[in-house]
N, CA, C and O of each residue as an XYZ file, in Angstrom:
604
protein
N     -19.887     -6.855      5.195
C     -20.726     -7.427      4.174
C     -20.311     -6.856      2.809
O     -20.115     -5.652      2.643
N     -20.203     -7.649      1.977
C     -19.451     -7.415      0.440
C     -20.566     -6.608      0.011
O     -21.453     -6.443      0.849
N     -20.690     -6.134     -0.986
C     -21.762     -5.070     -1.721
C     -21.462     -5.760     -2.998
O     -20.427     -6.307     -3.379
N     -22.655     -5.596     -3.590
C     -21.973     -6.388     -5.066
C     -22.615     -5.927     -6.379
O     -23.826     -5.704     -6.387
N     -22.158     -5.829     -7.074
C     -22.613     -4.510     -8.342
C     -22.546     -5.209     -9.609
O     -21.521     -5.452    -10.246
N     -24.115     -5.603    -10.006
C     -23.802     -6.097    -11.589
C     -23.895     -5.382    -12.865
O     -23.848     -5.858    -14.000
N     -24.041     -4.108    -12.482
C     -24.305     -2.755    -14.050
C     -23.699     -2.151    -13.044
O     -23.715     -2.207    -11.814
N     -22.581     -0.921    -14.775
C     -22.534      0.444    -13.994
C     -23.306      1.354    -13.414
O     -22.891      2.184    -12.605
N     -25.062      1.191    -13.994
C     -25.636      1.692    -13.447
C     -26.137      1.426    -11.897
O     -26.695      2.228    -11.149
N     -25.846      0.348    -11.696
C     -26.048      0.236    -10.078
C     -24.670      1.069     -9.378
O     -24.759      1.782     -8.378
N     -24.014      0.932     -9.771
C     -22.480      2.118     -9.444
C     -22.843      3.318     -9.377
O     -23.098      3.782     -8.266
N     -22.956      4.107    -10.514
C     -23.547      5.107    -10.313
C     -24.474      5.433     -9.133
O     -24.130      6.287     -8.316
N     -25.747      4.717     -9.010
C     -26.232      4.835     -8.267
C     -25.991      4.725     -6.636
O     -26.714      5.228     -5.775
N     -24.773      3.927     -6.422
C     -24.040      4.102     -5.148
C     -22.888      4.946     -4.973
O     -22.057      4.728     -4.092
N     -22.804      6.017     -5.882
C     -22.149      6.989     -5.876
C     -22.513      7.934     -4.634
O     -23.584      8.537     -4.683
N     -21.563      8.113     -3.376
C     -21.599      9.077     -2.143
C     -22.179      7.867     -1.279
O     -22.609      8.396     -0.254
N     -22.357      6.705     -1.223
C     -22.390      5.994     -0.441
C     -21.405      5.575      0.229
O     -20.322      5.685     -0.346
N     -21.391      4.956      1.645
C     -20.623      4.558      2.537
C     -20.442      3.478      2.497
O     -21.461      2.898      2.872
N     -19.272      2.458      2.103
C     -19.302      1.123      2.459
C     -18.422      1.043      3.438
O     -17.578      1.933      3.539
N     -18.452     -0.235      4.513
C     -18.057     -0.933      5.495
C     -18.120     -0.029      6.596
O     -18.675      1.056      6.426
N     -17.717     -0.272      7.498
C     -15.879     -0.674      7.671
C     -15.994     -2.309      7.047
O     -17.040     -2.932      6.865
N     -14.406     -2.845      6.753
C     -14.851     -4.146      7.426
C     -14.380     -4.263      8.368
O     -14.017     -3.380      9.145
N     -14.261     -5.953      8.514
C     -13.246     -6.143      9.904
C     -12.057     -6.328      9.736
O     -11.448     -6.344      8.666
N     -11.626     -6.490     10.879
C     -10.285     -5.911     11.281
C      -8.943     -6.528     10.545
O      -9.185     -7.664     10.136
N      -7.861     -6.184     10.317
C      -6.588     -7.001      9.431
C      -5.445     -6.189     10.509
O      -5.043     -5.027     10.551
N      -5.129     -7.519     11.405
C      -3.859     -7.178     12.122
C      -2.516     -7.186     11.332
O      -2.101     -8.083     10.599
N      -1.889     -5.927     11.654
C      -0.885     -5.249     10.900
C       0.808     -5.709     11.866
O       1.364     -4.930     12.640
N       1.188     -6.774     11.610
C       2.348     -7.871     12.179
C       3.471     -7.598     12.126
O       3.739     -7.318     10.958
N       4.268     -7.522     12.719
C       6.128     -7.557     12.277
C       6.110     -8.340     10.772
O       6.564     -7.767      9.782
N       5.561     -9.660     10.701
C       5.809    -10.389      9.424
C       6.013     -9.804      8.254
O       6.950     -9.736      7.458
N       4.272     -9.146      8.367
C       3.982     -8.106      7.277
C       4.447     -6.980      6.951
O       4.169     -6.488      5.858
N       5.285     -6.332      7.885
C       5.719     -5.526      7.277
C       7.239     -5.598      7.459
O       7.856     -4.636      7.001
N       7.918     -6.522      8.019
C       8.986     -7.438      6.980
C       9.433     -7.467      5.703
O      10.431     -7.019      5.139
N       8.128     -8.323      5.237
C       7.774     -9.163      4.152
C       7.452     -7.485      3.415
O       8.177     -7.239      2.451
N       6.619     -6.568      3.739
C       6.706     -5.608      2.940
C       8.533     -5.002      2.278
O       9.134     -5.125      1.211
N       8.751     -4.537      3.231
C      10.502     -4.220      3.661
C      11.280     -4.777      2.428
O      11.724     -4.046      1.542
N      11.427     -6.367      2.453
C      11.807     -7.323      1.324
C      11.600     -6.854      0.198
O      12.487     -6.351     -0.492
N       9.992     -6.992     -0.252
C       9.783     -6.704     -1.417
C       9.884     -5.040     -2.018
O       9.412     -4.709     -3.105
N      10.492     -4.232     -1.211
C      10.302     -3.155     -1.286
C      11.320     -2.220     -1.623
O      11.182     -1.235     -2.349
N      12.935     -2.816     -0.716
C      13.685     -2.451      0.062
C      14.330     -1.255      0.775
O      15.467     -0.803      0.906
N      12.778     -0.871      1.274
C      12.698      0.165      2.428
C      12.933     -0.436      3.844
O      12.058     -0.707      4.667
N      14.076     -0.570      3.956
C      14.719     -1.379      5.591
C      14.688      0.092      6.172
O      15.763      0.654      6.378
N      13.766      0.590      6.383
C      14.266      2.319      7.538
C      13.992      0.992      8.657
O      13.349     -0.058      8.690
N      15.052      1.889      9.646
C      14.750      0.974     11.328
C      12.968      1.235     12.302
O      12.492      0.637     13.268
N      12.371      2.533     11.345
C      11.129      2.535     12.049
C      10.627      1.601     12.310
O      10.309      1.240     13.443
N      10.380      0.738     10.778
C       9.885     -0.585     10.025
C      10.274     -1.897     10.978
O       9.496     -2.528     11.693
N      11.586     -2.110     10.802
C      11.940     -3.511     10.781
C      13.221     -3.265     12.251
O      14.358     -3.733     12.286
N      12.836     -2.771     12.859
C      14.209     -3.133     14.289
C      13.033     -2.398     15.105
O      12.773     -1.211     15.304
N      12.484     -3.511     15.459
C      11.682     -3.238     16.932
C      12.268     -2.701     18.272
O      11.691     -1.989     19.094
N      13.560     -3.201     18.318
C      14.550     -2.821     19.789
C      14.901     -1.339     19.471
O      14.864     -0.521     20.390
N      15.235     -0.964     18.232
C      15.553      0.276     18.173
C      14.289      0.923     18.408
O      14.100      1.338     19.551
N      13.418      1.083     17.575
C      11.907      1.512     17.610
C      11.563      1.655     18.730
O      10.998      2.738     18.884
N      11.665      0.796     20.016
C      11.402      0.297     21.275
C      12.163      1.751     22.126
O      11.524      2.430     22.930
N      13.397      1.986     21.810
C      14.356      3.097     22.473
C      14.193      4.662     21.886
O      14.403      5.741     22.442
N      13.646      4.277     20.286
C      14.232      5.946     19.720
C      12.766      6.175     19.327
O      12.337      7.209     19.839
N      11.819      5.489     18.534
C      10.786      6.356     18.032
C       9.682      6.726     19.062
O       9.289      6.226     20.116
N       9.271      8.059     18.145
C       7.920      8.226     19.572
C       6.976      7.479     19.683
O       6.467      7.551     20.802
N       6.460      6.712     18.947
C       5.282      5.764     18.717
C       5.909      4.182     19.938
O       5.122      3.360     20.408
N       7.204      4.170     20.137
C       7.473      2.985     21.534
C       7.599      1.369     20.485
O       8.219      0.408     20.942
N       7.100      1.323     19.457
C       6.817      0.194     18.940
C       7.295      0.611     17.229
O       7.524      1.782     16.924
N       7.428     -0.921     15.873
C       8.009     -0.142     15.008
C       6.569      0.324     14.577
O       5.692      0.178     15.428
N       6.077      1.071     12.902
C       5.415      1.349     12.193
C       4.926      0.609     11.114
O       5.297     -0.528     11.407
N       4.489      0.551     10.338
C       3.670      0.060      9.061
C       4.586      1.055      7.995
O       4.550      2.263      8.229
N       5.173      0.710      7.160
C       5.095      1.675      6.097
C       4.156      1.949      5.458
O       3.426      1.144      4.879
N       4.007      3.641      5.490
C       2.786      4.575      4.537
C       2.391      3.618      3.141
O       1.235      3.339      2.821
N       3.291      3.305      2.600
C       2.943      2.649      0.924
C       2.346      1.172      1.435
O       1.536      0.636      0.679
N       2.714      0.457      2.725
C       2.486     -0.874      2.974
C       1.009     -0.444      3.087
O       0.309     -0.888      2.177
N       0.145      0.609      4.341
C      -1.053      0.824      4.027
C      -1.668      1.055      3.021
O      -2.722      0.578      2.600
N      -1.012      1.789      2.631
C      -1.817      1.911      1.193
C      -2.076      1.187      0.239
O      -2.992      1.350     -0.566
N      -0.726     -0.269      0.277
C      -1.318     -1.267     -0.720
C      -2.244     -2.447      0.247
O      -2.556     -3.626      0.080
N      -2.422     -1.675      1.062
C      -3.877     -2.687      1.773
C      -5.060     -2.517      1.044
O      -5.926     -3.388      0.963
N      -5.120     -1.312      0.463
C      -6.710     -0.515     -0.586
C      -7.088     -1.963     -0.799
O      -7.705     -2.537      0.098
N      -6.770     -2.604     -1.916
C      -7.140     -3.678     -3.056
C      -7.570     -4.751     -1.465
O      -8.795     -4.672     -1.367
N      -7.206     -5.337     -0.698
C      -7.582     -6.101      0.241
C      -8.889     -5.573      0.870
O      -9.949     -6.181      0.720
N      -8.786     -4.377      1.607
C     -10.085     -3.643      1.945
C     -11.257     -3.723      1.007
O     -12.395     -4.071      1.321
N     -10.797     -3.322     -0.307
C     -12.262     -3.064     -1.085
C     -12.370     -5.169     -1.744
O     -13.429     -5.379     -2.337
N     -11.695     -6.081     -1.667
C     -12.768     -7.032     -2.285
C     -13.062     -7.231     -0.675
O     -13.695     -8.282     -0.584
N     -12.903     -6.770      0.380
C     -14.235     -7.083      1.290
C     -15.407     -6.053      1.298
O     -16.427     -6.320      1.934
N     -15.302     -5.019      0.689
C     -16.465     -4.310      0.712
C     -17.522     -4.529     -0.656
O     -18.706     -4.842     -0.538
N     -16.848     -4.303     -1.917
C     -17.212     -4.585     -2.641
C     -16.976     -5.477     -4.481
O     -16.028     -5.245     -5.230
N     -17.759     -6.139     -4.680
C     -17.599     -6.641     -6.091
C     -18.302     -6.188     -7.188
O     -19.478     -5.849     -7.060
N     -17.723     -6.137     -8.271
C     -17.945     -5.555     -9.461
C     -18.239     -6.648    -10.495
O     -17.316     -7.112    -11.164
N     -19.436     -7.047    -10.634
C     -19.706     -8.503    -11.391
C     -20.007     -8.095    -12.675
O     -21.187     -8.308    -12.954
N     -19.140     -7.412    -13.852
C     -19.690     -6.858    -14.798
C     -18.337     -6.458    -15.663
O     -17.200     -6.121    -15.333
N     -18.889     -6.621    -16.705
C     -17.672     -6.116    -17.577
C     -16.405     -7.170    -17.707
O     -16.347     -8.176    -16.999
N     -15.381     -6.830    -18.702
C     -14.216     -8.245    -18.677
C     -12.915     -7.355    -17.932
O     -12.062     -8.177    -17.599
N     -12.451     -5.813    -17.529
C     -11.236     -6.102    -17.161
C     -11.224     -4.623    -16.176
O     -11.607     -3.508    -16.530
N     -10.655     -5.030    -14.847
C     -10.293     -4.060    -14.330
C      -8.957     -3.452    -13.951
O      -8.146     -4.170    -13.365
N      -8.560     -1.795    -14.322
C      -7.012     -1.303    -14.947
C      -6.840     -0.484    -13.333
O      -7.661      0.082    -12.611
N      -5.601     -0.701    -13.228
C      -5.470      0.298    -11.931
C      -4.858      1.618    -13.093
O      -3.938      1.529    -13.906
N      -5.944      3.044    -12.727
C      -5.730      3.959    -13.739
C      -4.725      4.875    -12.734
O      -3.944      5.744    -13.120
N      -4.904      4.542    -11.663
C      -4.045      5.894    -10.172
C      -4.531      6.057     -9.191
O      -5.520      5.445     -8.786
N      -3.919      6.936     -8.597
C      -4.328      7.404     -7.496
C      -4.438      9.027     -7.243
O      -3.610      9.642     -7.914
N      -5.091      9.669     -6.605
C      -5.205     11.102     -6.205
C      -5.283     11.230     -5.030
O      -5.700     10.264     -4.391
N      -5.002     12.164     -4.493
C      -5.185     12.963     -2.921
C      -4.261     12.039     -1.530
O      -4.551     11.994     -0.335
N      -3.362     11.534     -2.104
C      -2.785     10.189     -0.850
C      -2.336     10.813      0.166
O      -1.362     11.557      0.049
N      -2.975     10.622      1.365
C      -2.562     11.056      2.835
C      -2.400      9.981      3.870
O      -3.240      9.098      4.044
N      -1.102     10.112      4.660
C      -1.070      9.450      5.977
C      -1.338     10.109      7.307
O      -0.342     10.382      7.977
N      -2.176     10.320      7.652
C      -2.640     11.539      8.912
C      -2.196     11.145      9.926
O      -1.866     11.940     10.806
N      -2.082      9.951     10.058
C      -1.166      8.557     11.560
C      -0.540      7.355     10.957
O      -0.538      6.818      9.850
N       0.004      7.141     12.145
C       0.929      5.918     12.118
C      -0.250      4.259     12.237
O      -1.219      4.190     12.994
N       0.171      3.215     11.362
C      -0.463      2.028     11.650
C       1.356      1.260     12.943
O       2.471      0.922     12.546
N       0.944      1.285     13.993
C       1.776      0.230     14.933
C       1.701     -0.828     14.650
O       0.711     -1.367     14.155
N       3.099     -1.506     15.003
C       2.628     -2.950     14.760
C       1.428     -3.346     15.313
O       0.703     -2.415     15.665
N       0.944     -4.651     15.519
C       0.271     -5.056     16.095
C      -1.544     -4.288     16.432
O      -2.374     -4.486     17.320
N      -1.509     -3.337     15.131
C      -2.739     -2.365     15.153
C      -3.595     -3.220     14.324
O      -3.114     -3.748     13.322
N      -4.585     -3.367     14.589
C      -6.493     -3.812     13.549
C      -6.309     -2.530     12.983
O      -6.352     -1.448     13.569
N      -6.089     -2.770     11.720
C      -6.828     -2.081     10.676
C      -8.070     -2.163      9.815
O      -8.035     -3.066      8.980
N      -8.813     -1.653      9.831
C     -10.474     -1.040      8.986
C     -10.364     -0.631      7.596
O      -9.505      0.152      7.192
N     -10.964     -1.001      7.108
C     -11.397     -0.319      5.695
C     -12.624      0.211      5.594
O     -13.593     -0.266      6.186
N     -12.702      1.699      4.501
C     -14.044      2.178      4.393
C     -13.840      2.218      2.786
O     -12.743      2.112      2.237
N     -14.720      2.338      2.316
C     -14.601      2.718      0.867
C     -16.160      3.706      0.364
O     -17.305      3.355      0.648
N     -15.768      5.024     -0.462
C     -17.460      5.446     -1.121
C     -16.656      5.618     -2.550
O     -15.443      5.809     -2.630
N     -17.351      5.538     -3.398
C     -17.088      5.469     -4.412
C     -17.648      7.120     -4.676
O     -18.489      7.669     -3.964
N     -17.002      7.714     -5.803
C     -16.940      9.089     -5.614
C     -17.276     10.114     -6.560
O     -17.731     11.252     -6.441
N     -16.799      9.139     -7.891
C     -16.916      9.540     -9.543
C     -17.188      8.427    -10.488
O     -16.604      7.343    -10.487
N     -17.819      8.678    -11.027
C     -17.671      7.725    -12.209
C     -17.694      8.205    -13.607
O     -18.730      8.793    -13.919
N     -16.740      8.082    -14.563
C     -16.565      9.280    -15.806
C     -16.276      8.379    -17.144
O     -15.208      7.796    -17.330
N     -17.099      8.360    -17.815
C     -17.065      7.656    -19.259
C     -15.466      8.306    -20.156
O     -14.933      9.388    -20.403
N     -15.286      7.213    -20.325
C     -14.228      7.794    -21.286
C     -14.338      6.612    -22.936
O     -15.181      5.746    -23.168
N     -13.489      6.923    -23.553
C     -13.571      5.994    -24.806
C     -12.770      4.830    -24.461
O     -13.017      4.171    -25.471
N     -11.949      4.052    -23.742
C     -11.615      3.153    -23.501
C     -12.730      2.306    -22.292
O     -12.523      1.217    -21.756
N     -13.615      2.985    -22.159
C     -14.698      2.533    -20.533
C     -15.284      3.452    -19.810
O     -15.880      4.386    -20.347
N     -15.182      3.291    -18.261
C     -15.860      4.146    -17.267
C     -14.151      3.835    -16.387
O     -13.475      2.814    -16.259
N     -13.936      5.443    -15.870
C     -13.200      5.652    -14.785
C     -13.636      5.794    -13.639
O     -13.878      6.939    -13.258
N     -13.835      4.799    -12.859
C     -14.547      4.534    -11.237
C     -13.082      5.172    -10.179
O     -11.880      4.913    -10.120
N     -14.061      6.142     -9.445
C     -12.763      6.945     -7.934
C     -13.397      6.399     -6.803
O     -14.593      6.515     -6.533
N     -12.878      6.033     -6.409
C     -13.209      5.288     -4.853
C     -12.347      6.206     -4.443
O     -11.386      6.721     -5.013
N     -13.051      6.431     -2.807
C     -12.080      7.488     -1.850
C     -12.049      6.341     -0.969
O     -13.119      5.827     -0.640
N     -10.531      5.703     -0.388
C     -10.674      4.992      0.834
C     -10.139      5.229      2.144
O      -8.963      5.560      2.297
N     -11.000      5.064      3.171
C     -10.281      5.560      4.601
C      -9.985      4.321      5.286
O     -10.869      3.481      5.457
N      -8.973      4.178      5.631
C      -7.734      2.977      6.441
C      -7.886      3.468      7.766
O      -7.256      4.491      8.036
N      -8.508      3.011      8.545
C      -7.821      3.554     10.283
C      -7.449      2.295     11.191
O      -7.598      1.088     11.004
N      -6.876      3.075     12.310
C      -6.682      2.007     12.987
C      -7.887      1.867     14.211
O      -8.496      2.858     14.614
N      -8.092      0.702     14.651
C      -9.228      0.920     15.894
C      -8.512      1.588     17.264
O      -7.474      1.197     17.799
N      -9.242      2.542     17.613
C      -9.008      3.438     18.439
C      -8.405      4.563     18.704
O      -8.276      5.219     19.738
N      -7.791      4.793     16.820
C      -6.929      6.154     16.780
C      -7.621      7.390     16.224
O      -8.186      7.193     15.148
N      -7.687      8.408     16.635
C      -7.941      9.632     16.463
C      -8.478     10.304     15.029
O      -9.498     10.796     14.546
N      -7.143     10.000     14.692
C      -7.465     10.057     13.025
C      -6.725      8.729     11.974
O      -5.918      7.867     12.323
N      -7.188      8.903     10.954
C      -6.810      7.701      9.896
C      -5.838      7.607      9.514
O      -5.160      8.608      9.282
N      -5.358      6.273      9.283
C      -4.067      5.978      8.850
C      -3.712      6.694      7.230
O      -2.694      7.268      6.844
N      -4.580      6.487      6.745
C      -4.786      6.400      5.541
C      -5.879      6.624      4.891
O      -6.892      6.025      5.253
N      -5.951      7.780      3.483
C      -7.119      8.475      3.137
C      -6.642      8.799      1.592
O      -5.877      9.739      1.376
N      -7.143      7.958      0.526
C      -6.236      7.967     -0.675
C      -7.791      7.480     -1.636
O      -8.657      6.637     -1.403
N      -7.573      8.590     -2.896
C      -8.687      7.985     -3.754
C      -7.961      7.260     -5.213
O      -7.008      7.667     -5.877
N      -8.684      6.236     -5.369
C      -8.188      5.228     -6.441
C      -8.939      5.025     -7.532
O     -10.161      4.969     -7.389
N      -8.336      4.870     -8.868
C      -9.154      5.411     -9.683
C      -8.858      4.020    -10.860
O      -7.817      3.960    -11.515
N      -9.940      3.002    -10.959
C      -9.796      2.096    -11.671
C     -10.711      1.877    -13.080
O     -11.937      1.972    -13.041
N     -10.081      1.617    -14.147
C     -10.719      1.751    -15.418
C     -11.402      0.137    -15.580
O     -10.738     -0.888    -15.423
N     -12.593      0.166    -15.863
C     -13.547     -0.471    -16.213
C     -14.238     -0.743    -17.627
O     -14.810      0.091    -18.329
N     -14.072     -1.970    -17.858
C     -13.999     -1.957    -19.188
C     -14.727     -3.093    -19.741
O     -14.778     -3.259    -20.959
C-alpha cells in the first residue's frame, strides 16, 4: 500500500516509521542483461549462467550489487508518494551495503523508513534508509540510505 504525503510536516511526522514491504519484483536473466548493457559490467557471475552453473558458489548467475541498488527508486514509488512541492534532486547516498546475493530468478522486497529530514537553504534533505531482501534469505540484499532534496 503506497503511503502518501502532502506536507513536509506529515514527513516529519513519519520519521522512524516502517513502510512496506511491498510485493515481490522477480529479478530475471533479462534484467540483469539489460543491466550488464547499460552498464558494461559483463563479469560472468552476471551474464553466463553455464559458467555460474559450474564455478560460482551461489549454482545460478547473480544480480549486480549496483543493479539492486538501482531498484531503491522502483521500491519506494510503491511505498511511498510525496504530493508536495515542485522538484525532487537525487542529493546521494550513505551507508551502501550488500550483505547477500539477489539469484536470478529471486522476489525481491522493498522496505523503506525515512530517517532524517534537515532544512537546508535550497529545501529539506529527506534520508530514507532502504532494505532490499530477497524472500527467504537470511539476510538482505541490500541496505543503503538515500538522500533526496526537496524543494
Amino acid at each position: 500500500m503506497i503511503r502518501i504525503f502532502t506536507t513536509l510536516d506529515q514527513v516529519e511526522t513519519a520519521l522512524g516509521d516502517e513502510l512496506g514491504p511491498t510485493d515481490a519484483l522477480v529479478v530475471d536473466q533479462d534484467r540483469i542483461d539489460a543491466f550488464a548493457a547499460a552498464t558494461g559490467d559483463y563479469q560472468w557471475i552476471h551474464v553466463d549462467p553455464v559458467r555460474a552453473a559450474a564455478e560460482s558458489p551461489f549454482g545460478v548467475t547473480i544480480a549486480h550489487g549496483y543493479l539492486t541498488l538501482s531498484l531503491m527508486p522502483y521500491f519506494g514509488q510503491r511505498l511511498f508518494r510525496l504530493d508536495f512541492g515542485t522538484a525532487r534532486i537525487n542529493y546521494g547516498l550513505d551507508k551502501v551495503r550488500f550483505p547477500a546475493p539477489v539469484p536470478v530468478g529471486s522476489a525481491l522486497r522493498g522496505k523503506a523508513t525515512f530517517t532524517a529530514l534537515k532544512t537546508i537553504p535550497a529545501g529539506a534533505v529527506l534520508t530514507t534508509r532502504y532494505v532490499l531482501a530477497v524472500d527467504g534469505a537470511a539476510k538482505p540484499a541490500c541496505i543503503a540510505e538515500s538522500m533526496i532534496l526537496l524543494s
